[in-house]
VMD Tcl script that builds the backbone (N, CA, C; Angstrom):
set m [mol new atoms 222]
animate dup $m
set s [atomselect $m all]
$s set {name element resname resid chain x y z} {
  {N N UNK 1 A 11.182 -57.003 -65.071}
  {CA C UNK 1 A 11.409 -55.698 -65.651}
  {C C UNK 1 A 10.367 -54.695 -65.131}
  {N N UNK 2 A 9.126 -55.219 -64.902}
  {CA C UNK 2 A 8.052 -54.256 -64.550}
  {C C UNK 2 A 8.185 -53.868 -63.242}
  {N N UNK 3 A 8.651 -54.712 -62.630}
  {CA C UNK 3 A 9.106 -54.448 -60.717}
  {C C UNK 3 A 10.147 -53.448 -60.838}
  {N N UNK 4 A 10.890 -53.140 -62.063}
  {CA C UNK 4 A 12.405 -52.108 -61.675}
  {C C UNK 4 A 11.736 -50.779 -62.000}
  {N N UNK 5 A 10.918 -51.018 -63.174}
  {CA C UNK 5 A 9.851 -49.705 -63.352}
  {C C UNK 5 A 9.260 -49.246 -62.440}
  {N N UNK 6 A 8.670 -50.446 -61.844}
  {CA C UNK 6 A 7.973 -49.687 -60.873}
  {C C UNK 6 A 8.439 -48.803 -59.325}
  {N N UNK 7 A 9.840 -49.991 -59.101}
  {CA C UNK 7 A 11.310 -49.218 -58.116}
  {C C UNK 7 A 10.958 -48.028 -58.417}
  {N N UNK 8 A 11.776 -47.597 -60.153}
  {CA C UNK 8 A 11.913 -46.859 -60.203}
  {C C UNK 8 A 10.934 -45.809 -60.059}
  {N N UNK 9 A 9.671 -45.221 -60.491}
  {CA C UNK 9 A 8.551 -45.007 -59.796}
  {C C UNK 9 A 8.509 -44.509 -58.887}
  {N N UNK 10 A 8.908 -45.268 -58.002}
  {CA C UNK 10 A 8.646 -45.187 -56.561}
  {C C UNK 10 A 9.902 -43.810 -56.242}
  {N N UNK 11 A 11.478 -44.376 -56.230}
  {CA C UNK 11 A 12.228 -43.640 -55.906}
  {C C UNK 11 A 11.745 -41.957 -56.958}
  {N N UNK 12 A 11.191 -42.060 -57.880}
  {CA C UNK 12 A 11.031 -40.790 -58.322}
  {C C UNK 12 A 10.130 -39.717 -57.782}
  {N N UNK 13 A 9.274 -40.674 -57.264}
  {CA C UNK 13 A 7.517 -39.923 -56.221}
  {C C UNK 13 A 8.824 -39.391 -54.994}
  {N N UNK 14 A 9.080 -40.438 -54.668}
  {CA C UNK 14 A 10.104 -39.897 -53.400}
  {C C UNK 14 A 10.700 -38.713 -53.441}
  {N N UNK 15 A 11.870 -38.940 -54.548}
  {CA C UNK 15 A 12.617 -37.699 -54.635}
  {C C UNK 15 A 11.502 -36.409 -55.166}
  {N N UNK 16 A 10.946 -36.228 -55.382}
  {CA C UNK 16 A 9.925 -35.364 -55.551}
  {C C UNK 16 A 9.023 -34.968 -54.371}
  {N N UNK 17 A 9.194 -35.371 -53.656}
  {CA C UNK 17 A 8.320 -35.190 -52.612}
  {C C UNK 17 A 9.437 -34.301 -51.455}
  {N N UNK 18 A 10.721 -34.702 -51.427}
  {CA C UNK 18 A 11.739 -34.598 -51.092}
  {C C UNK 18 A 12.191 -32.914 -51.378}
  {N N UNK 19 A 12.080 -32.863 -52.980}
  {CA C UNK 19 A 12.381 -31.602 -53.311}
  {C C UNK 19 A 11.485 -30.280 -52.847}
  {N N UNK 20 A 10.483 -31.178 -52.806}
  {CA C UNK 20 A 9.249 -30.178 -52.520}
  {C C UNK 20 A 9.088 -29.884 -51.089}
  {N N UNK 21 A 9.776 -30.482 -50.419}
  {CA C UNK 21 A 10.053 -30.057 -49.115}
  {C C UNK 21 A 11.243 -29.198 -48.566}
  {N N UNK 22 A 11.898 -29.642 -49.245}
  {CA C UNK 22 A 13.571 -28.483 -49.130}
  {C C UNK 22 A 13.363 -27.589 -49.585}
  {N N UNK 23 A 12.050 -27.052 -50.947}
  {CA C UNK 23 A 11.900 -26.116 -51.488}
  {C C UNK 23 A 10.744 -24.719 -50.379}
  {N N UNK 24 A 9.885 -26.099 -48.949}
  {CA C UNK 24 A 9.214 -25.499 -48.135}
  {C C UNK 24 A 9.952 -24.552 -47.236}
  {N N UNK 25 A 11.151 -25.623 -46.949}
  {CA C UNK 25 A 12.492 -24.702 -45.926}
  {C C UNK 25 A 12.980 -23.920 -46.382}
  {N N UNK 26 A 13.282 -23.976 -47.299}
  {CA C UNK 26 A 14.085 -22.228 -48.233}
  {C C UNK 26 A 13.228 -21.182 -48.199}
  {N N UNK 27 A 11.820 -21.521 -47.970}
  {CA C UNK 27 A 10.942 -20.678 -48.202}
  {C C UNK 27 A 10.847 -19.835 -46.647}
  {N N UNK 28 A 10.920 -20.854 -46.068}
  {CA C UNK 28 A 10.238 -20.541 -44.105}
  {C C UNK 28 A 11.867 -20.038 -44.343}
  {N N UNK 29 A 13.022 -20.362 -44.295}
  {CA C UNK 29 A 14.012 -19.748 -43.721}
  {C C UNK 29 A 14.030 -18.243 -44.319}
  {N N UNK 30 A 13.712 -18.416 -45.998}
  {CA C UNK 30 A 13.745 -16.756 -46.163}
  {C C UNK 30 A 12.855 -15.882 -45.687}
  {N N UNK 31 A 11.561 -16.751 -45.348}
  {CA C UNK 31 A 10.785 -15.863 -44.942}
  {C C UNK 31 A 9.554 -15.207 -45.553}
  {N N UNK 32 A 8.956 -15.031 -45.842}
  {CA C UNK 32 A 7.735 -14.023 -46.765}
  {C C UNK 32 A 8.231 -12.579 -46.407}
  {N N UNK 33 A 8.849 -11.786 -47.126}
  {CA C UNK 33 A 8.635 -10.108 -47.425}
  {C C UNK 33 A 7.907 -9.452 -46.747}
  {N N UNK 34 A 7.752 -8.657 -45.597}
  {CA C UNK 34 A 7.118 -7.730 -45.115}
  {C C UNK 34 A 6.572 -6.290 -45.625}
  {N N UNK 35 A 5.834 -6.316 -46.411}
  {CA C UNK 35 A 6.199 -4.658 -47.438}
  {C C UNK 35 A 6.080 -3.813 -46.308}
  {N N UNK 36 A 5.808 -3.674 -44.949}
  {CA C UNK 36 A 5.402 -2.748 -44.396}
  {C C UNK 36 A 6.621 -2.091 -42.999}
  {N N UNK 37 A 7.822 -3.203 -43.116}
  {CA C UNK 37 A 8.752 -3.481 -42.332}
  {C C UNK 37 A 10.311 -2.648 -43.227}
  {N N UNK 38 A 10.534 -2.155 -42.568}
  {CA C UNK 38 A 11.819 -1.112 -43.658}
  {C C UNK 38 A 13.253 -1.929 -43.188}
  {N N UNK 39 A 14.020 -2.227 -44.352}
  {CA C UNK 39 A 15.105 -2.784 -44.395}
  {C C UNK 39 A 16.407 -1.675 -43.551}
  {N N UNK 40 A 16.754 -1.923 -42.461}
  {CA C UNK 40 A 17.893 -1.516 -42.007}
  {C C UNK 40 A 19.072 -1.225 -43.202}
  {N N UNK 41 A 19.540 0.055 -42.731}
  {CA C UNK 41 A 20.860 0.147 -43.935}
  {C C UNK 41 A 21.913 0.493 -42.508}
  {N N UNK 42 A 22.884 0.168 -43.322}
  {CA C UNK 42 A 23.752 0.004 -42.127}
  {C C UNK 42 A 24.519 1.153 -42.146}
  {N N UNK 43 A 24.780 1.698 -40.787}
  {CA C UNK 43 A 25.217 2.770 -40.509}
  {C C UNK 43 A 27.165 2.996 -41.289}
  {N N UNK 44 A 27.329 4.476 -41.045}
  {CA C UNK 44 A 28.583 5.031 -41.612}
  {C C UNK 44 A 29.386 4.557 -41.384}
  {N N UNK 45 A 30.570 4.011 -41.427}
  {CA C UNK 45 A 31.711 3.937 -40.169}
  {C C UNK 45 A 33.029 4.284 -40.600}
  {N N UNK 46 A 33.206 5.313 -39.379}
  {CA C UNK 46 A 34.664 6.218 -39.648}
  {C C UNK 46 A 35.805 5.911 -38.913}
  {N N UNK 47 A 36.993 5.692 -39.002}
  {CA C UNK 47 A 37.724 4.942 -38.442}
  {C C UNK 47 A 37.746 6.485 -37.811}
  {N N UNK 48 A 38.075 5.526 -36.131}
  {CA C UNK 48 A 38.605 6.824 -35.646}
  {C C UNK 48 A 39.677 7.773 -35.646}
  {N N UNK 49 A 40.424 7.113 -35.765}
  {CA C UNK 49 A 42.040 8.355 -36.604}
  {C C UNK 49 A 41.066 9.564 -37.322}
  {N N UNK 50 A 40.307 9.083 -38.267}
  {CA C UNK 50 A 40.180 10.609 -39.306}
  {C C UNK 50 A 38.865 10.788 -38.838}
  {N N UNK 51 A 38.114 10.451 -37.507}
  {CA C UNK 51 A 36.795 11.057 -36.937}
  {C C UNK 51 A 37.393 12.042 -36.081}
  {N N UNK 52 A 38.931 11.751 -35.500}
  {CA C UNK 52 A 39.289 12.680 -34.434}
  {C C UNK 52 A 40.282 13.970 -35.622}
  {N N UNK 53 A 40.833 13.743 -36.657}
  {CA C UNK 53 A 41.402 14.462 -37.762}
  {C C UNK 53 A 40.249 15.517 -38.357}
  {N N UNK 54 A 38.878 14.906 -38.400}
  {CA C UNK 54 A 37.874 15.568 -38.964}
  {C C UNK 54 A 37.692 16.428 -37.783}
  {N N UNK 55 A 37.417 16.033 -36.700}
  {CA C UNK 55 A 36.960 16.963 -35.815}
  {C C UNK 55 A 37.549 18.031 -35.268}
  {N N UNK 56 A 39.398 18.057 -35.515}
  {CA C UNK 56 A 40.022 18.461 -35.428}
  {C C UNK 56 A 39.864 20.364 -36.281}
  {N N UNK 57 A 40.387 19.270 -37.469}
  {CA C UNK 57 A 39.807 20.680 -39.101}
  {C C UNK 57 A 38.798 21.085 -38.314}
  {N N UNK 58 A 37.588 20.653 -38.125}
  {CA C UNK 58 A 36.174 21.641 -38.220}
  {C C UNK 58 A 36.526 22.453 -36.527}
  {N N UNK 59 A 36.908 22.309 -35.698}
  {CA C UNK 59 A 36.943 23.196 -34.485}
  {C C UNK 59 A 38.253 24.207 -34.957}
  {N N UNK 60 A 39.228 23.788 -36.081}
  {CA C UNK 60 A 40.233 24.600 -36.161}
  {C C UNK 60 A 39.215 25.667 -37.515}
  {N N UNK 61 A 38.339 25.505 -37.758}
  {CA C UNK 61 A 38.014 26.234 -39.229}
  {C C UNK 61 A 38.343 25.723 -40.616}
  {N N UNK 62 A 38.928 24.855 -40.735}
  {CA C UNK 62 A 39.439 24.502 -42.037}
  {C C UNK 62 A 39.069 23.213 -42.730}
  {N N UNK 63 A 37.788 22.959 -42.053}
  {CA C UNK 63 A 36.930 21.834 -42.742}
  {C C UNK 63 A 35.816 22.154 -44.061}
  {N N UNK 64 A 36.744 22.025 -45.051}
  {CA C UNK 64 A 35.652 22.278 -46.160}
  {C C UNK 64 A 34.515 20.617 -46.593}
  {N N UNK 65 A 33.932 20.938 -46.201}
  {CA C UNK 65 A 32.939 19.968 -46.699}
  {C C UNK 65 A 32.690 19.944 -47.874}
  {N N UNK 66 A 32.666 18.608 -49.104}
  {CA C UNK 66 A 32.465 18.695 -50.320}
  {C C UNK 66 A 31.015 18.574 -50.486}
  {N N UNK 67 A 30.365 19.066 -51.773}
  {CA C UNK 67 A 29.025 19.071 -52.175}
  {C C UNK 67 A 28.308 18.045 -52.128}
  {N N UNK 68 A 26.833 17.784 -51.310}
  {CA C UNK 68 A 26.097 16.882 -51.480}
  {C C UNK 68 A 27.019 15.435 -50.273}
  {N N UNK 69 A 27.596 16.170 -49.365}
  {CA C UNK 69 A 28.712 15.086 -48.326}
  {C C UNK 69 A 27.891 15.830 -47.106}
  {N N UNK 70 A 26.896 14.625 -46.228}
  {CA C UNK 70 A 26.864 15.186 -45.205}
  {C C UNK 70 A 27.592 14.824 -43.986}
  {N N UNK 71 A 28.045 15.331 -43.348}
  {CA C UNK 71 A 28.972 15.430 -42.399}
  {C C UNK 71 A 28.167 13.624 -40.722}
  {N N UNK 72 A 28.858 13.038 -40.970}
  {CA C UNK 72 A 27.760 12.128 -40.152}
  {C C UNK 72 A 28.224 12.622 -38.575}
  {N N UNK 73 A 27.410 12.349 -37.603}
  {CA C UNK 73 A 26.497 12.840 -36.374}
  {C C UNK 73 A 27.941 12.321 -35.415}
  {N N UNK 74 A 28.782 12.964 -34.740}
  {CA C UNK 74 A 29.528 12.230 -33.762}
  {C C UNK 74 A 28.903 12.241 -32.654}
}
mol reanalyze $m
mol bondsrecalc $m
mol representation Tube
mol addrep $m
């Protein structure tokens, strides 16, 4: 009985040792936080049908732009 205790024991140091290592890789894969490194935001994207429709209105005059909408950079 004392030998299965002690198995057991054993397989528990293991799996613990185990966890604590998968818990090292999650860490290295996410990485440590850069506070000084700025997170990319990902750019606009306008299908082109209504980039060439938009551009259309604004060279014809009749592009009202709504409030606080800035017009993105073609």
């Amino acid at each position: 009985m004392d030998e299965i205790i002690n198995q057991l024991e054993e397989i528990e140091r293991m799996l613990n040792n185990v966890k604590d290592q998968v818990q090292e890789l999650r860490e290295g894969i996410r990485g440590a936080p850069n506070p000084t490194q700025k997170l990319s935001v990902p750019e606009f994207y306008e299908h082109p049908w209504y980039k060439y429709k938009r551009e259309q209105l604004i060279s014809s005059g009749n592009y009202q732009q709504s409030k606080g909408e800035e017009t993105p950079a073609a």
